[in-house]
N, C-alpha and C positions, 0 to 999 in steps of 0.2 A: 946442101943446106940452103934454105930460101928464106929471106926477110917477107915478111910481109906488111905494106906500107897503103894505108887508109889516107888519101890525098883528100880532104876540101868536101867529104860529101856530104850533102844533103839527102833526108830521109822524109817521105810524105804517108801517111795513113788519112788518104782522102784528103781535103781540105787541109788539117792538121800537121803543121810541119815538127815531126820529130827529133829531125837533127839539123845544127847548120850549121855546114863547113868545119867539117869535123874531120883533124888528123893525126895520125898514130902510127907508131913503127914499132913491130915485134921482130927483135935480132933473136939467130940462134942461140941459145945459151943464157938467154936473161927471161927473167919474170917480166911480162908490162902489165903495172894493176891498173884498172882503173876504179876511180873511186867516183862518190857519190852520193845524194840521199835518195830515196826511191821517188822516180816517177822522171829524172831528169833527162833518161836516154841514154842509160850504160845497154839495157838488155835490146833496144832496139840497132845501137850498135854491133853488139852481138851477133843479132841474125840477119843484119847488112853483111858484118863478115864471112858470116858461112850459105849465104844465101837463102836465105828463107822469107826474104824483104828487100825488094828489088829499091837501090838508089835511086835516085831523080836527080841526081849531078854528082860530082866527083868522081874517082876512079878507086878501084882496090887491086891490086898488084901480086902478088907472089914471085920472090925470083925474078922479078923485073918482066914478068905475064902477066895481064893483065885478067884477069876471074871476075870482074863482075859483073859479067853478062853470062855465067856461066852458072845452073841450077845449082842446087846443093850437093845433088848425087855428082857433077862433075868436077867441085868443090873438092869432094871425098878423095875423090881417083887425084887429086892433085896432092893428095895430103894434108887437110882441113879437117881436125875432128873435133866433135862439138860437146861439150857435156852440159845439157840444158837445166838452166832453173826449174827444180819440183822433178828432175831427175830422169823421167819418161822411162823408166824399165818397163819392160812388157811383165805383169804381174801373174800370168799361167805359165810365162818359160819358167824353164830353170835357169840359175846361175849359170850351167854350161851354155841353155841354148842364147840366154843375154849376151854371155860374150860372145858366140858364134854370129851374131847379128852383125859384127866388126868385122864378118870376112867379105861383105859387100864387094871393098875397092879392093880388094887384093888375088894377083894372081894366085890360081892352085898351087905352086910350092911353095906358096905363104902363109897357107890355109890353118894356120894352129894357133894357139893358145902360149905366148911367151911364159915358159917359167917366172921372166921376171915379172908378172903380173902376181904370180901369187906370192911370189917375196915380199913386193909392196905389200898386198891386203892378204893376210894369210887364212883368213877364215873365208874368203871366197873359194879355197881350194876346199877347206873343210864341209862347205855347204852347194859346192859343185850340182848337186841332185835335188836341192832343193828350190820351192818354186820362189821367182823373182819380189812376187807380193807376201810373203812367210816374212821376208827378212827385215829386221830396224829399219828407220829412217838412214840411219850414218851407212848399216851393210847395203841400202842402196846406192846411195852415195857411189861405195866405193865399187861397187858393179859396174854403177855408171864410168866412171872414171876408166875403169880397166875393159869395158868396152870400146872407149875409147880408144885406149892408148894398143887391143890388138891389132887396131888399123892403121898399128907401127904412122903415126903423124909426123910433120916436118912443123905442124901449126897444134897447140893443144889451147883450144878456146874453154875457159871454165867459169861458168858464169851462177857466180853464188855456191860455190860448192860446201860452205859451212853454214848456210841458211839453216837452223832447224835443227841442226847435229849436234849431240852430245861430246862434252870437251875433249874426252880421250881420242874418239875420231877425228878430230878437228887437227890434236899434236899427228896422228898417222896419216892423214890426206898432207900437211905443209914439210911433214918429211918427204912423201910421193915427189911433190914437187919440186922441194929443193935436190933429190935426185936425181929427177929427169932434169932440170937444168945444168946440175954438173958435168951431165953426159955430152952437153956441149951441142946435142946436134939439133935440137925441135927448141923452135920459139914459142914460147907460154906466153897468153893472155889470161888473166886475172879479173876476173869483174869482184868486188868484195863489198861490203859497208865495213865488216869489222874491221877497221883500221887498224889495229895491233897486229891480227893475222897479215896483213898487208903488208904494212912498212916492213915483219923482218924477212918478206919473203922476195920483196920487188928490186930491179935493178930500177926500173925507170918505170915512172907514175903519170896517171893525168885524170885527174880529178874535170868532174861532166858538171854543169848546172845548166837547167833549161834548155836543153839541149845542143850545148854548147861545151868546148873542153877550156876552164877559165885557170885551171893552173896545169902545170905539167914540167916536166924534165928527171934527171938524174938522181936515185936516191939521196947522192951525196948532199945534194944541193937542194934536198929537202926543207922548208921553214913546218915542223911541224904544227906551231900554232897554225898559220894558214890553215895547212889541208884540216884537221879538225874543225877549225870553224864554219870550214865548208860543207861539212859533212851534217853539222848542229844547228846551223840555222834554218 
């Protein structure tokens, strides 16, 4: 089991500095959300974590190794799996071949498809053969997700996963999750606006503004006005 720990960094798009000194720790076993209103640097954070946007200062960690010189696909093989905002399924595979895109990092006798996958989202076993673009926004979603999670993760980064999803999906993806946290062994990142999905999902929160993390700590020790107001202004 590996924490992964966002120390101080900074984020540049040319000129434009994205993040600054910006830090977060995802334990096994807990949700960390983070929150925000759009445009502050939750999803730039994101693809700092999983490599797709290379830092300009600070460090990122896993297991107390240090990944952030390391591309996305070495990222993967470390156990970093990502579910991107707007979903990115490939829309001519099917369901099977989507989720077979997850056996990337994983040795040949890891090569399948978890049952538990389709326990989570049971209509992805039912539409197995059908093509990735046929399916809802939400039966995206949850492709995406269990994409993810057959690259069996130690890190599940999910960034917006109820953007745009119809409610009943929304209650079957914060079940997924509070699942996979029970199991104790993969640290979940969170990126959210809906606040209610959040708070009943997070152990530990840190709400972003201008690309900066200006609240944060322990659900317990929540002051829910704050983070709403943070989210509203």
């Amino acid at each position: 089991m590996s924490t992964l720990v966002v120390d101080g960094i900074d984020l540049h798009y040319g000129a434009a500095q994205a993040l600054r000194s910006v830090s977060l720790t995802a334990e096994p076993g807990k949700v960390t959300c983070v929150l925000g209103r759009n445009g502050v640097g939750k999803t730039s954070l994101m693809r700092a974590v999983v490599g797709r946007t290379p830092i300009s200062a600070g460090a990122i960690s896993l297991g107390g190794e240090r990944i952030d010189g390391l591309p996305s696909h070495d990222r993967a093989l470390k156990g970093v799996a990502f579910v991107p905002q707007g979903r990115e399924i490939f829309p001519l595979l099917t369901v099977k071949e989507n989720l077979e895109t997850g056996f990337s990092p994983l040795a040949r006798k890891d090569r399948f498809i978890q049952d538990e996958i389709f326990d989570l989202f049971p209509v992805l076993k039912s539409m197995l053969h059908r093509r990735g673009g046929d399916l809802s926004g939400g039966q995206q979603q949850q492709l995406a997700i269990g994409r993810a999670l057959v690259m069996r993760p130690s890190v599940l980064v999910l960034d917006e996963p109820t953007e745009g999803i119809q409610p009943s999906i929304i209650k079957d993806i914060g079940r997924a999750i509070d699942y996979l946290r029970g199991k104790g062994t993969m640290a979940i990142v969170l990126v959210e606006q809906y606040f209610e999905f959040a708070r009943d999902l997070c152990d530990v929160y840190a709400v972003m503004d201008r690309g900066q993390v200006v609240l944060a700590g322990d659900k317990a020790g929540m002051v829910e006005s704050d983070v709403r107001r943070r989210l509203s202004v």
